[in-house]
N, CA, C and O atoms as a CHARMM CRD file, in Angstrom:
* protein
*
  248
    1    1 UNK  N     -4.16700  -2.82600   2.97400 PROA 1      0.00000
    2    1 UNK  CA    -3.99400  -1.42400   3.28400 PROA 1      0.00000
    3    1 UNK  C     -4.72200  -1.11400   4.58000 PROA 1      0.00000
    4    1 UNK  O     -5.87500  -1.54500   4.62000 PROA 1      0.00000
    5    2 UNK  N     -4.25800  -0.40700   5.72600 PROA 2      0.00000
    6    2 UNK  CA    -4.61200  -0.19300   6.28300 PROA 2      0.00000
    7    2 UNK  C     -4.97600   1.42000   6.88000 PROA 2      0.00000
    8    2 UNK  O     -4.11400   2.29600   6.94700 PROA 2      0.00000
    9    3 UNK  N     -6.41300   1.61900   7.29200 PROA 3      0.00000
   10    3 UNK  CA    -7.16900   2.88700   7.24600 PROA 3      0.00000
   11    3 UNK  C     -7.33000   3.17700   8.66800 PROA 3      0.00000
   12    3 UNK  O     -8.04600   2.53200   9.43400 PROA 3      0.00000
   13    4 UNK  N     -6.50200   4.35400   9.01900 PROA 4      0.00000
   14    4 UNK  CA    -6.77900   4.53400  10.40500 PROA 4      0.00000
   15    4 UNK  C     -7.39100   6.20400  10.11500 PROA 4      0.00000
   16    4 UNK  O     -7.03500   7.13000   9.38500 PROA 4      0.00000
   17    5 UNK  N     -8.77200   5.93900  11.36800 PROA 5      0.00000
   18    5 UNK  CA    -9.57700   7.32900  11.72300 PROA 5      0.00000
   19    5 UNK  C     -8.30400   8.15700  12.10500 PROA 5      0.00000
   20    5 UNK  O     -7.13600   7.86200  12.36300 PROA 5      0.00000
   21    6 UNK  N     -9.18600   9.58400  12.01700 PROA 6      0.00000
   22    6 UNK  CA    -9.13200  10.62700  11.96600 PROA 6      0.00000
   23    6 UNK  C     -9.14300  10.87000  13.55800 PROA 6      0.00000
   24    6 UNK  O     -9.97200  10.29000  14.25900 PROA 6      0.00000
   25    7 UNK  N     -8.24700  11.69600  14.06900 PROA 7      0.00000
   26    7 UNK  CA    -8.03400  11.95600  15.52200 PROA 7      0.00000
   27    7 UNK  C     -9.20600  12.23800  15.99200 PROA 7      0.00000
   28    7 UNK  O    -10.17000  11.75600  15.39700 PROA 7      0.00000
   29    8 UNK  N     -9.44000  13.10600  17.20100 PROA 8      0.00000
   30    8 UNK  CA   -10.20100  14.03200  17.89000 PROA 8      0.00000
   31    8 UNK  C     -9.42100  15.54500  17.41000 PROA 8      0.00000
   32    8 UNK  O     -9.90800  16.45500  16.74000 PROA 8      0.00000
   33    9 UNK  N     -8.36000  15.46600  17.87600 PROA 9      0.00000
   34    9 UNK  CA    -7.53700  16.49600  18.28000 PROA 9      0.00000
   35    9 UNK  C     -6.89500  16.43900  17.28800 PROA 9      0.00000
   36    9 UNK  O     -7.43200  16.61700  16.19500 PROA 9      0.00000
   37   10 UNK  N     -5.38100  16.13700  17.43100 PROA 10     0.00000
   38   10 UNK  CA    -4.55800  16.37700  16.07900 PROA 10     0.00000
   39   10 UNK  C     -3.37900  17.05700  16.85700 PROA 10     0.00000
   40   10 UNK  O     -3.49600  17.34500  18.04800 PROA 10     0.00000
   41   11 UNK  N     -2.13600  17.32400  16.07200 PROA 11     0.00000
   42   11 UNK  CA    -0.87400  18.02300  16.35200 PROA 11     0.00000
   43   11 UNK  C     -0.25700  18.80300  15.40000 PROA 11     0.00000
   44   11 UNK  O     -0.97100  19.57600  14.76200 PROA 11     0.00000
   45   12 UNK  N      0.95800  18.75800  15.16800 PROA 12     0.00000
   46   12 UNK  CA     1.22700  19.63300  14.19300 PROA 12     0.00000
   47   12 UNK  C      1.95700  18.19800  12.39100 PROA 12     0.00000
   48   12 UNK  O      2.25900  18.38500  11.21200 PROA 12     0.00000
   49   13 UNK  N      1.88900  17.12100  13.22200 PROA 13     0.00000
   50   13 UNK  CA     2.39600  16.03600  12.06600 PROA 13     0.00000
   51   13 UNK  C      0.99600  16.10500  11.93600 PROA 13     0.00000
   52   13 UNK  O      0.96000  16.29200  10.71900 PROA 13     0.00000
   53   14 UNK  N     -0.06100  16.09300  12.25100 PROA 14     0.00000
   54   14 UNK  CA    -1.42100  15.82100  11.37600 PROA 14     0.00000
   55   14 UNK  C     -1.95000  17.51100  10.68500 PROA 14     0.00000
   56   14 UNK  O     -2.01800  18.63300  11.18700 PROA 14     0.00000
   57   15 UNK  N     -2.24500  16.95200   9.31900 PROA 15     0.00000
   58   15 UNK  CA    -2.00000  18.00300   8.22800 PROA 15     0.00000
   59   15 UNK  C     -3.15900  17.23400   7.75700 PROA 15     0.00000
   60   15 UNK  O     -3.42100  16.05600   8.00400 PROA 15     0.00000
   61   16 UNK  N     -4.20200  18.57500   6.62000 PROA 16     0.00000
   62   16 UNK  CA    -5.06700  17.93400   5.64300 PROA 16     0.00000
   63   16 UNK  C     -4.58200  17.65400   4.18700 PROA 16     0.00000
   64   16 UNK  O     -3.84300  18.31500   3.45800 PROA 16     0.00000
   65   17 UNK  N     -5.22900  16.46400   3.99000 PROA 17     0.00000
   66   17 UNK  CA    -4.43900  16.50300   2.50200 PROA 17     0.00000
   67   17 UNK  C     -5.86600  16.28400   1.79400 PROA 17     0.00000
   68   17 UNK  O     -6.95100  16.50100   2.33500 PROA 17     0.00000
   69   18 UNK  N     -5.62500  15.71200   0.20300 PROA 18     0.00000
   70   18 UNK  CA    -6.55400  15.59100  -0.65600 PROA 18     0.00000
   71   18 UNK  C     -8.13400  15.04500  -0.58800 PROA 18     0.00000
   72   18 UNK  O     -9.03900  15.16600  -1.41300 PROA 18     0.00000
   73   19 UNK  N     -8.10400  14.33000   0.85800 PROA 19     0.00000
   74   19 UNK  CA    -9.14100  13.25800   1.19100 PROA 19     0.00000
   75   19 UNK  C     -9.37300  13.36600   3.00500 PROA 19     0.00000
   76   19 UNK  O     -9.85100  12.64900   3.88500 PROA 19     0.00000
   77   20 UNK  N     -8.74800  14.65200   2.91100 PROA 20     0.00000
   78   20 UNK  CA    -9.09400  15.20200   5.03300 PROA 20     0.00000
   79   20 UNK  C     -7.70500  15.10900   5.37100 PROA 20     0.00000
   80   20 UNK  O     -6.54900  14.99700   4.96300 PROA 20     0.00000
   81   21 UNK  N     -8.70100  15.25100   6.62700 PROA 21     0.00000
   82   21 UNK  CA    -7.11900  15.28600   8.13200 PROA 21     0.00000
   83   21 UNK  C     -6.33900  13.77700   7.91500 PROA 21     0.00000
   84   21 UNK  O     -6.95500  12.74700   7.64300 PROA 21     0.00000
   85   22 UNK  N     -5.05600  13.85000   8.06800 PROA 22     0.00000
   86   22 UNK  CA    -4.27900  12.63900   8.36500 PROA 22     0.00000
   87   22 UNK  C     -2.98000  12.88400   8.48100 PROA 22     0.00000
   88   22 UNK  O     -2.43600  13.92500   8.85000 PROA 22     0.00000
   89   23 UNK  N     -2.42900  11.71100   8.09400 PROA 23     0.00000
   90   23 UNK  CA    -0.47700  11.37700   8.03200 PROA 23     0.00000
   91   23 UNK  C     -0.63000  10.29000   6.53200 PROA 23     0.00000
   92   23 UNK  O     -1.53000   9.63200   6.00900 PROA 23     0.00000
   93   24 UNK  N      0.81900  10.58000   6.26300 PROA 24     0.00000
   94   24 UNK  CA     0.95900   9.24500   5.15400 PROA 24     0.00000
   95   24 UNK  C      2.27300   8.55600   5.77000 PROA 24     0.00000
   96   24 UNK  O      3.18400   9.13400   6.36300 PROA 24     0.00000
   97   25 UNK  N      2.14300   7.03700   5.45800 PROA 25     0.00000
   98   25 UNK  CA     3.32300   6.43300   6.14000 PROA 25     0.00000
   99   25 UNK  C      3.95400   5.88800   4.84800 PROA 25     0.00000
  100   25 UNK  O      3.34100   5.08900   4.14000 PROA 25     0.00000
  101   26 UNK  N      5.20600   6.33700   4.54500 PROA 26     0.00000
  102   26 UNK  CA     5.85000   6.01800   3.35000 PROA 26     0.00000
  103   26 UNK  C      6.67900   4.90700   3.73400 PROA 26     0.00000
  104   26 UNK  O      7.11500   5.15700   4.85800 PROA 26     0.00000
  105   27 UNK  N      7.04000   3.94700   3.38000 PROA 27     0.00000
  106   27 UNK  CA     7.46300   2.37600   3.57200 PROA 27     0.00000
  107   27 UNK  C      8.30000   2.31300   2.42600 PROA 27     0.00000
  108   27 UNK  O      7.83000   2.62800   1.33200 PROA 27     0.00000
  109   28 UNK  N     10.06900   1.76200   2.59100 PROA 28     0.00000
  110   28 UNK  CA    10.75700   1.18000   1.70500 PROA 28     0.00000
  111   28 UNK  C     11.24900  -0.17800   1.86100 PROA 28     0.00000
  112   28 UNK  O     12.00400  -0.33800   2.82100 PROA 28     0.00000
  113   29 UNK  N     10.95400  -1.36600   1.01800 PROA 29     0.00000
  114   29 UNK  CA    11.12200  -2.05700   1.07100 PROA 29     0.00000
  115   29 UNK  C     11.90400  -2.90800   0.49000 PROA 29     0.00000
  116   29 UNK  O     12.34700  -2.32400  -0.49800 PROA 29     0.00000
  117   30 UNK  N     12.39800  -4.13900   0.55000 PROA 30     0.00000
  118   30 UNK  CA    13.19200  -4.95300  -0.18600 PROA 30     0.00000
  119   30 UNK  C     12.69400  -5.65300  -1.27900 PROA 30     0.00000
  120   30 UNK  O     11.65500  -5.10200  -1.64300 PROA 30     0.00000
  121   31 UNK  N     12.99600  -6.73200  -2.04900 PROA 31     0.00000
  122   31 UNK  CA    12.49800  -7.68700  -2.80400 PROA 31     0.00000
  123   31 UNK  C     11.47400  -8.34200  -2.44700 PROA 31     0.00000
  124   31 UNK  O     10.38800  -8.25300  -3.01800 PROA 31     0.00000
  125   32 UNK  N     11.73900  -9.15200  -1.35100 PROA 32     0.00000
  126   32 UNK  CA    10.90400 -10.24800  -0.84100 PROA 32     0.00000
  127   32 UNK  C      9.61100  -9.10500   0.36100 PROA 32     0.00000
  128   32 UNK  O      8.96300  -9.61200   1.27700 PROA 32     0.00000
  129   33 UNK  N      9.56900  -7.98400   0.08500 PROA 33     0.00000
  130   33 UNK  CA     8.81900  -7.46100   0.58900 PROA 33     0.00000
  131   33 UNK  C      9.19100  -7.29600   2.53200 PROA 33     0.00000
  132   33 UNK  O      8.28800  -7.23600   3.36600 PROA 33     0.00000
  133   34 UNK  N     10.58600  -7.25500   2.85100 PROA 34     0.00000
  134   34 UNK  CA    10.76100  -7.08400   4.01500 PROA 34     0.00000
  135   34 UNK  C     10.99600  -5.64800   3.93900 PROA 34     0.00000
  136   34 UNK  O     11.57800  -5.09900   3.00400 PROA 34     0.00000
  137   35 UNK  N     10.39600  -4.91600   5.22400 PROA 35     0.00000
  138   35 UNK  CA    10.48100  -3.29800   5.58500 PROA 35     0.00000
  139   35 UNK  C     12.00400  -3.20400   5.83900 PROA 35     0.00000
  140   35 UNK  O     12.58000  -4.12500   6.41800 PROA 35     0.00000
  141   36 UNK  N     12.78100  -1.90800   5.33600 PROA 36     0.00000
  142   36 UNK  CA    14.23700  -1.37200   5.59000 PROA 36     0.00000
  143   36 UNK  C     13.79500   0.07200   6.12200 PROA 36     0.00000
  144   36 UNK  O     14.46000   0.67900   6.96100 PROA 36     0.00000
  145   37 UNK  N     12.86400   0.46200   5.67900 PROA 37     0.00000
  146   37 UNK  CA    12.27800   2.13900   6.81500 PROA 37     0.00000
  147   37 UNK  C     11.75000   2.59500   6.58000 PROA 37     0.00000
  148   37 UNK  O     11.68400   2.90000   5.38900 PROA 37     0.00000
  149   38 UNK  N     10.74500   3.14100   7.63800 PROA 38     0.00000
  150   38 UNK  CA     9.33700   3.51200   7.46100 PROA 38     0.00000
  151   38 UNK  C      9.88300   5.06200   7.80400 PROA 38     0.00000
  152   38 UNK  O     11.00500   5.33000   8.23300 PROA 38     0.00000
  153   39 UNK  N      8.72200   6.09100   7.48300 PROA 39     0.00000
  154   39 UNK  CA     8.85500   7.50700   8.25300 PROA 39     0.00000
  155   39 UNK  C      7.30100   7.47300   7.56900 PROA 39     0.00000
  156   39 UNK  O      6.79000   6.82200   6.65700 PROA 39     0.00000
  157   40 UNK  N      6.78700   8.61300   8.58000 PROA 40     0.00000
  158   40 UNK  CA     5.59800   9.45400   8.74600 PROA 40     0.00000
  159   40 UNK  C      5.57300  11.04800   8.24900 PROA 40     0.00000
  160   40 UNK  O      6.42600  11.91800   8.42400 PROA 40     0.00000
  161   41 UNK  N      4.45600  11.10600   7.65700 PROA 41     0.00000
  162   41 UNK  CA     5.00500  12.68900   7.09000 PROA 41     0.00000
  163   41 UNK  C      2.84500  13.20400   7.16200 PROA 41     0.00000
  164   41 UNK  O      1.71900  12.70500   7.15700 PROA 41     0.00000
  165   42 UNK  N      3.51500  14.37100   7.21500 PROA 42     0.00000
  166   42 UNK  CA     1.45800  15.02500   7.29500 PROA 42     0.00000
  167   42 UNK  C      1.53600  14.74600   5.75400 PROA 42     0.00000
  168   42 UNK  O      2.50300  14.73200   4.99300 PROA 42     0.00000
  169   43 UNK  N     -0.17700  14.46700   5.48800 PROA 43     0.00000
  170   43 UNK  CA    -1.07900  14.33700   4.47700 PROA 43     0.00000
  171   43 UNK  C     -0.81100  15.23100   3.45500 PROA 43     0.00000
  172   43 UNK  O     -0.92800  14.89900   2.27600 PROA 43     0.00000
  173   44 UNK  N     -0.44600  16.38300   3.81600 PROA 44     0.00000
  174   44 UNK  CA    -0.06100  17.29000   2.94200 PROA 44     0.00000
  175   44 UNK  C      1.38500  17.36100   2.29700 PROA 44     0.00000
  176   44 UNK  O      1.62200  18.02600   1.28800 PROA 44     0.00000
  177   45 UNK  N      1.98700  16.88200   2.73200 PROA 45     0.00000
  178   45 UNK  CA     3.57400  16.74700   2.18600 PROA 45     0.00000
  179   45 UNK  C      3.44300  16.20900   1.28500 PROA 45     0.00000
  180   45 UNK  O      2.32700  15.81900   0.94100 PROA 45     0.00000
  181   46 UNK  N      4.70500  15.95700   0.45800 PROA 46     0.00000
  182   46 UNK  CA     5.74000  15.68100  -0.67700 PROA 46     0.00000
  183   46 UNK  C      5.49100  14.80400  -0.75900 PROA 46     0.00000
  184   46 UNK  O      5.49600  14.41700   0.40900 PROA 46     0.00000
  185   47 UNK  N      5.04800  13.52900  -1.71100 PROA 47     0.00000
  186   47 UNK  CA     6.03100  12.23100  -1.47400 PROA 47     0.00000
  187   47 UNK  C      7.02100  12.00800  -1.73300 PROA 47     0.00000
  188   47 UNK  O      7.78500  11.38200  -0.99900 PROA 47     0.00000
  189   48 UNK  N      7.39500  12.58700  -3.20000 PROA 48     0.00000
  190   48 UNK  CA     8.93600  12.65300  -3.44800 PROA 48     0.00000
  191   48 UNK  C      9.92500  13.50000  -2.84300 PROA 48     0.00000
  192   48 UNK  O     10.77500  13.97500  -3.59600 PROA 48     0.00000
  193   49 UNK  N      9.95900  13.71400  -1.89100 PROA 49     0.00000
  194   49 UNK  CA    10.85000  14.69300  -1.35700 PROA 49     0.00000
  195   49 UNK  C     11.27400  13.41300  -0.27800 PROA 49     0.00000
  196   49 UNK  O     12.44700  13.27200   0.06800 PROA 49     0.00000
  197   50 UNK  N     10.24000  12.55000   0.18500 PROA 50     0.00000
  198   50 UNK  CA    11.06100  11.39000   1.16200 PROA 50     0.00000
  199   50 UNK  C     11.55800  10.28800   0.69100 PROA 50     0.00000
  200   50 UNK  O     11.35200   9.19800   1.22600 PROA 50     0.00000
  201   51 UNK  N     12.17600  10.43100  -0.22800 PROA 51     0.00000
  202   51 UNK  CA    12.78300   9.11400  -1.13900 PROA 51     0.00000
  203   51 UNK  C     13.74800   9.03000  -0.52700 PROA 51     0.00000
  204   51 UNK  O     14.05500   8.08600   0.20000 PROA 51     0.00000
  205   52 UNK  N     14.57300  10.33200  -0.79900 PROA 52     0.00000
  206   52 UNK  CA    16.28000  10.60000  -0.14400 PROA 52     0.00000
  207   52 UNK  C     16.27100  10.25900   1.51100 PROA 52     0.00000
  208   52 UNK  O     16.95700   9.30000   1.86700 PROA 52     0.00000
  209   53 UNK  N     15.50700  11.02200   2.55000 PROA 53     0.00000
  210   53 UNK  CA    15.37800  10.72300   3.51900 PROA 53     0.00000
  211   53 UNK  C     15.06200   9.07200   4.31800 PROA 53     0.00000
  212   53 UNK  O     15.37600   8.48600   5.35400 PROA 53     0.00000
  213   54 UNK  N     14.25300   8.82900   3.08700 PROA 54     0.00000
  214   54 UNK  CA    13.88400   6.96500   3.55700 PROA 54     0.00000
  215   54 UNK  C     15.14400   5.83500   2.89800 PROA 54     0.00000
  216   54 UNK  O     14.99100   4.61400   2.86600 PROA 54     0.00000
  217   55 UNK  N     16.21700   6.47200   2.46900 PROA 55     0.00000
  218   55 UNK  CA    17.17300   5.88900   1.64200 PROA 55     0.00000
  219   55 UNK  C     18.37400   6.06800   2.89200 PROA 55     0.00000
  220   55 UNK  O     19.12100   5.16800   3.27600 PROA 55     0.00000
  221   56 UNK  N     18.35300   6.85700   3.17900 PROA 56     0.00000
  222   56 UNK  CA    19.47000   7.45200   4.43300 PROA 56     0.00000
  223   56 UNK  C     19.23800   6.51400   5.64000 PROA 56     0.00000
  224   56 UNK  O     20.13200   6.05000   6.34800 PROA 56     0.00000
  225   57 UNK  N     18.08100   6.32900   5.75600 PROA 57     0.00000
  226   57 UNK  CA    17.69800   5.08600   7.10400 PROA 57     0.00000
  227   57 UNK  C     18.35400   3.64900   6.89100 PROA 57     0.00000
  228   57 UNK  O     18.80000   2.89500   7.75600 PROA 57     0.00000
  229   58 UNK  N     18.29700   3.47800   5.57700 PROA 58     0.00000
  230   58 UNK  CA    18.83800   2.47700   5.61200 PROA 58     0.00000
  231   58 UNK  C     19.91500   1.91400   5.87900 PROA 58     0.00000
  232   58 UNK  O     20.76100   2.54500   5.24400 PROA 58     0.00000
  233   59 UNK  N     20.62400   0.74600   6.68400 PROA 59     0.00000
  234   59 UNK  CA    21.86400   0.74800   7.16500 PROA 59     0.00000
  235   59 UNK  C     22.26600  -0.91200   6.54200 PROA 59     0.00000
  236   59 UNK  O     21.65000  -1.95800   6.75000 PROA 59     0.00000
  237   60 UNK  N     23.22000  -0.74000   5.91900 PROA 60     0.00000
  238   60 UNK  CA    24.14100  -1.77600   5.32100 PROA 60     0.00000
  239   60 UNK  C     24.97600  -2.39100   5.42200 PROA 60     0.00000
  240   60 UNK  O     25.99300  -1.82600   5.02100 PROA 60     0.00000
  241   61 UNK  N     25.20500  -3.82400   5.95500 PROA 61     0.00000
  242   61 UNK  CA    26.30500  -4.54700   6.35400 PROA 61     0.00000
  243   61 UNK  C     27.25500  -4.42600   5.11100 PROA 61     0.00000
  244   61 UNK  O     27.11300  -4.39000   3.88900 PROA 61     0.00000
  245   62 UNK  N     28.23200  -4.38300   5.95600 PROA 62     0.00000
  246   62 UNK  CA    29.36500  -4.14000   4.76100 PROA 62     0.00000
  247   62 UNK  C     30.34600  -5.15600   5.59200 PROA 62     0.00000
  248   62 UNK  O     31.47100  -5.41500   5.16600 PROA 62     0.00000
């Protein structure tokens, strides 16, 4: 897992959540643990609300 500090500054994607200032990076992955799409969301958001959105990234040989 990786822990990245806390800005100086900040924008409007950096939001406080349960444990301070940050972002959460929600990651969907495959079986064998290969990434299909990442997105960034402020600390304070949903997690379940980016299921649908991180499902839509994904693109499928057909």
């Amino acid at each position: 897992m990786a822990l990245f500090p806390a800005g100086s500054g900040g924008s409007e994607e950096v939001a406080y959540g349960n444990k301070g200032k940050g972002i959460l990076i929600h990651t969907l992955t495959e079986g064998n643990g290969m990434p299909l799409s990442n997105r960034t969301t402020p600390a304070n958001g949903s997690e379940r609300e980016q299921v649908i959105p991180l499902l839509y990234q994904v693109k499928l040989k057909t």
